[in-house]
C-alpha positions as CSV (number, residue, x, y, z in Angstrom):
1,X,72.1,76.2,107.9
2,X,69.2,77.1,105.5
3,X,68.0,80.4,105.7
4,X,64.1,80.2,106.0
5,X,62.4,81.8,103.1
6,X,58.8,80.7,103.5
7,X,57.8,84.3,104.8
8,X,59.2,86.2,101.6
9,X,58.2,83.5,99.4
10,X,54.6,84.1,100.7
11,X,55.0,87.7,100.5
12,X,56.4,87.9,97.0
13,X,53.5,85.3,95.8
14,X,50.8,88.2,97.1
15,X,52.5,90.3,95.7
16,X,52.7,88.6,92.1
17,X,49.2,87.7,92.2
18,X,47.8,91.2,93.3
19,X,49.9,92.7,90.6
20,X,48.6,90.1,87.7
21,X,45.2,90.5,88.7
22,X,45.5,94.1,88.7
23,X,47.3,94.3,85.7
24,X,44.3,91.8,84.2
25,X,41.3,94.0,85.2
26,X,42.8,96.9,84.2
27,X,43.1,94.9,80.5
28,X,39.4,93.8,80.6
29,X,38.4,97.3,81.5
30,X,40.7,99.2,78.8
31,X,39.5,96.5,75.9
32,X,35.7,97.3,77.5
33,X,35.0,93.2,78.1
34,X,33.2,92.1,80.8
35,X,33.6,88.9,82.2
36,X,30.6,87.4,80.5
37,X,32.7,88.1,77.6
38,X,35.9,87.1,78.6
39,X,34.7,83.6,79.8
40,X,33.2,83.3,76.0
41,X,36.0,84.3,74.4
42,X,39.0,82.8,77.2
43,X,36.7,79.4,78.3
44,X,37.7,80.3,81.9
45,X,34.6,80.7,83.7
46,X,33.2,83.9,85.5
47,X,33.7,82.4,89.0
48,X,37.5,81.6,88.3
49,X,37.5,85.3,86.4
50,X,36.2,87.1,89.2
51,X,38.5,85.4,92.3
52,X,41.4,86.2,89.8
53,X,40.4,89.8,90.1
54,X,40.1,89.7,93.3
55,X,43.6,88.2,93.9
56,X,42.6,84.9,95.4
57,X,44.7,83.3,93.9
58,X,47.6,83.2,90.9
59,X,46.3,80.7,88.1
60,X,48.2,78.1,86.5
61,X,50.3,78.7,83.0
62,X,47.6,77.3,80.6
63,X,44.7,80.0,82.7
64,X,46.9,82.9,82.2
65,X,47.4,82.6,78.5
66,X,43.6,81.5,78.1
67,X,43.0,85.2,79.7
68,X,45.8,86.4,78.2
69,X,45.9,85.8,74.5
70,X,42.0,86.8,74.8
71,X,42.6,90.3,76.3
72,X,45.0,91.0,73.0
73,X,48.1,90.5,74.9
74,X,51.1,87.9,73.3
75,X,53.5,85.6,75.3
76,X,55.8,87.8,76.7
77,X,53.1,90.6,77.9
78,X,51.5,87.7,80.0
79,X,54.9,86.7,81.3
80,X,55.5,90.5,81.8
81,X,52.4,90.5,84.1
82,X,54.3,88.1,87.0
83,X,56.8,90.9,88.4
84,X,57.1,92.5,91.6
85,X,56.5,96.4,92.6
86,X,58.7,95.7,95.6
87,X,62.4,97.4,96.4
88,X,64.2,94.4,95.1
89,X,67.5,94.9,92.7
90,X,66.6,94.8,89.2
91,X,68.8,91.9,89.4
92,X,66.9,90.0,92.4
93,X,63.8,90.7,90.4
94,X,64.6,89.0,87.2
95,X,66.1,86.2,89.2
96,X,63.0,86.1,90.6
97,X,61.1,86.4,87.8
98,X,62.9,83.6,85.6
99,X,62.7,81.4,88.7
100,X,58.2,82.2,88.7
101,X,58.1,81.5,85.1
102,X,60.6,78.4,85.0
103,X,58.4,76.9,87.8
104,X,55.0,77.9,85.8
105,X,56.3,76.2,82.4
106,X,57.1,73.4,84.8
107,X,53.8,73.1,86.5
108,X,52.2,73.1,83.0
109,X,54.4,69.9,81.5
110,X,56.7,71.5,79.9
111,X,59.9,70.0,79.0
112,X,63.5,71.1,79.9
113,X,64.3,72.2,76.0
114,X,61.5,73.9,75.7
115,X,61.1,76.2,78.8
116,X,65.0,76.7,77.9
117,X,64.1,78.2,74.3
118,X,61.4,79.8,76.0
119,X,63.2,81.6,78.8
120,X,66.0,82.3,75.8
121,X,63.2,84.3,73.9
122,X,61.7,86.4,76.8
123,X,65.7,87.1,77.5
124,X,66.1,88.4,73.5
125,X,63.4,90.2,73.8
126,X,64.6,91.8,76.9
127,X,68.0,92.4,75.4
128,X,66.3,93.8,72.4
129,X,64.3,96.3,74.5
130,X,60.8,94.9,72.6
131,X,59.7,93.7,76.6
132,X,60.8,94.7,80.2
133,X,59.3,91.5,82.5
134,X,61.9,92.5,84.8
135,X,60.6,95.8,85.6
């Protein structure tokens, strides 16, 4: 029988979202933009800015690097960004993590080969101690 998982899948989601847009606004703030600025320099508009902030809602792949690559962070710091806080394993939490960005790269048309080489790089980085999305 399936265990249901609907309940920690919600909770984890919250929990990924409050942490990006957390993580986000503390960017903005450091770099001293305000979201007139980033929607001029991201093209995601102030409304969509703000209900990120306020953890509405976890945007799509293509919205996060848009906000992203504009607050001076690369690739892997925006992937870094989807990671629980919780009292999972390290383990649990990079399962988890791979399994949040696979889905992402998915959602946003990626192809298999490419979210492979993708998830390969974030993974050498890892191993090479330049990132830590598994935090």
């Amino acid at each position: 029988m399936k265990k249901d998982i609907s309940e920690q899948v919600k909770k984890d989601i919250e929990e990924i979202t409050s942490n990006f847009a957390e993580k986000i606004k503390l960017q903005r703030s450091k770099l001293n933009i305000s979201m007139a600025d980033l929607y001029k320099l991201s093209g995601v508009s102030s409304s969509t800015i703000n209900d990120i902030e306020k953890s509405r809602y976890l945007p799509h792949l293509e919205v996060m690097l848009k906000l992203g690559y504009s607050l001076d962070l690369s690739f892997s710091e925006v992937i870094s960004l989807l990671t629980l806080k919780s009292s999972k394993s390290k383990e649990e939490k990079r399962q988890y993590s791979q399994s949040a960005v696979k889905a992402l790269l998915r959602n946003a048309d990626f192809n298999e080969k490419t979210i492979k080489e993708i998830m390969d790089f974030i993974e050498f980085k890892a191993k090479n101690r330049e990132i830590n999305p598994y935090k």
